[in-house]
N, C-alpha and C positions, 0 to 999 in steps of 0.2 A: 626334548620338546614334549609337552602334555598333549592328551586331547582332551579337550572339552565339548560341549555341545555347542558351544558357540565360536570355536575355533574356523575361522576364514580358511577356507580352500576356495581358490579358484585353478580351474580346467581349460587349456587353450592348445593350439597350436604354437609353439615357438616361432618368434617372427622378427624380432630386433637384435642387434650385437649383444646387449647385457645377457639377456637370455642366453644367447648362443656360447656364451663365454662360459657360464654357469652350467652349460652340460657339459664342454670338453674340461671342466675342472670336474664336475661326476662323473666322467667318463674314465676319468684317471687313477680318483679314488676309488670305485669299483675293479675295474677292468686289469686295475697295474696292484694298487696296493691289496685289493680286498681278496678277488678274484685275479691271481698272478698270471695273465694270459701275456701282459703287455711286457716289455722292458721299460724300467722308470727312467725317465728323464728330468734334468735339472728344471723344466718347464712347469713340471706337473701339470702339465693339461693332454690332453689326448683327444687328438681329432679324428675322428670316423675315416676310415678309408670311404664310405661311401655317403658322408657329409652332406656335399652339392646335390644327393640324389635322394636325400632322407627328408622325412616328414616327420617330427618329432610334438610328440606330446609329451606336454609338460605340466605339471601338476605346482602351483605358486601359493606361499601365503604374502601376500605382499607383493615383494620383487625377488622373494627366496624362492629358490628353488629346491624344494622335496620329494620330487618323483621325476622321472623321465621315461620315454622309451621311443622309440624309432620306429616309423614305417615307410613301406620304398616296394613297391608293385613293379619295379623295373628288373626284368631279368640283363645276368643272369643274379642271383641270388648268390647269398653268401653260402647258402648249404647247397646249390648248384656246386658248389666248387668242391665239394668235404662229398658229397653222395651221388654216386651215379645214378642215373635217370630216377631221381626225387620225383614226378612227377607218379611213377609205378606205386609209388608208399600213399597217395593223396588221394580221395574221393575223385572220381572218373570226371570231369569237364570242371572242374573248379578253377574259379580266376581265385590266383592265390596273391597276395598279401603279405609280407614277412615281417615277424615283429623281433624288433632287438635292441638291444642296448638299455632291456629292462632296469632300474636302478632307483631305489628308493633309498633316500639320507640315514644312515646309519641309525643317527640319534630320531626319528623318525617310525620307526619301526615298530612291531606291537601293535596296540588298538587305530592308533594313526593311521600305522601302516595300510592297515585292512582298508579305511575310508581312500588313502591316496590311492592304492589301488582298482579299487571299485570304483571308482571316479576315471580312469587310466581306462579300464575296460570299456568304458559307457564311451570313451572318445573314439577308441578304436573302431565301436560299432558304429557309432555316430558319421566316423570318416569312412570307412571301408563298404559299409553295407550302399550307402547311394551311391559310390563310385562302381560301382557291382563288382565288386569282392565277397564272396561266402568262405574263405576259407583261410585260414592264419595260419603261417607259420615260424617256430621258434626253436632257438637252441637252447633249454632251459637247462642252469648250472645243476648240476647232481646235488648240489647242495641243496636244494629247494624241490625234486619230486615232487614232494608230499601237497606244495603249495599247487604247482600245477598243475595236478591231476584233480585237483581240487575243483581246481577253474576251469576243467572241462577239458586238458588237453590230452590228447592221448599219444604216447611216445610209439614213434615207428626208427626199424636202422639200429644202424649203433652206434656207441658211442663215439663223438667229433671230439676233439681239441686235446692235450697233453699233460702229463703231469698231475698238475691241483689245480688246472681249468678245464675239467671234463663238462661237456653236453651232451644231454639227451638230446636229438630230433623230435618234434611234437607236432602235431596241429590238433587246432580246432575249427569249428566252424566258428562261423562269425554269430550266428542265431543261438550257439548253444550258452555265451556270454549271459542269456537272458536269466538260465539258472543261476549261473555266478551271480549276477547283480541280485537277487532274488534272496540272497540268504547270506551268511556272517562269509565273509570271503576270505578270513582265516581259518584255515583247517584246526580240527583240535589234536595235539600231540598226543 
């Protein structure tokens, strides 16, 4: 997929079956084939353990789906479970936010990328900052660092998950998004 200057994005919350069908098929090709966290199944879709409790943004040209990612302010958290008292590593009274199940379409990626991204961060602040969230947190794959320190997060703890799905722990605030939005939101290699 090209970008152009005229290339349609639209930015939403996920809210009907097609949609929903359309992340647990990204959720599969990331999470199982890309990133080997998951075991594959003859289904190829993969649905969140924390699903019914997720708020997802979704990044659409059309009815495709190009970007996703998850958020869920309900403890306990998935890195509650991987980090003892997470709360010690996070800025002192912050209502936190967890983001996950980042995932941008393969073929997508590049100049695209950068825009579905930077679209993805504007939602997050959009949803989290009136709900009074200041502060994000994620397990960004090791493969990607470079992208997310990029974007203002900064890694605490150590390494979660096994094998070739390793994560760093990170947050950021939610305010500090404004720098990200502010400038090329891909890093340069």
């Amino acid at each position: 997929m090209k970008a152009s200057s005229s290339f349609a994005l639209q930015y939403k919350l996920a809210e009907n079956a097609a949609e929903f069908e359309q992340i647990h098929l990204q959720n599969y090709a990331t999470f199982v084939e890309e990133i080997p966290q998951h075991e594959p199944s003859a289904s190829r879709r993969l649905v969140d353990k924390f699903h019914d409790q997720n708020t997802y943004v979704i990044c659409l040209s059309g009815t495709k789906l190009l970007g996703m990612l998850a958020l869920r302010g309900e403890r306990p958290f998935s890195l509650d479970q991987k980090i003892a008292d997470l709360d010690s590593y996070l800025p002192a009274g912050s209502k936190v936010l967890e983001i996950r199940l980042l995932a941008v379409k393969k073929e997508c990626r590049g100049m695209l990328g950068g825009r579905i991204l930077k679209g993805m961060l504007a939602m997050i602040k959009s949803y989290g900052v009136p709900r009074g969230y200041d502060v994000g947190i994620i397990s960004g794959t090791t493969r990607q660092l470079k992208l997310y320190r990029h974007l203002g997060f900064t890694p605490f703890g150590s390494l979660v998950g096994s094998g070739q799905a390793l994560y760093q722990p990170m947050y950021v605030t939610l305010l500090d998004f404004d720098q990200a939005l502010g400038r090329d939101i891909l890093p340069t290699v």
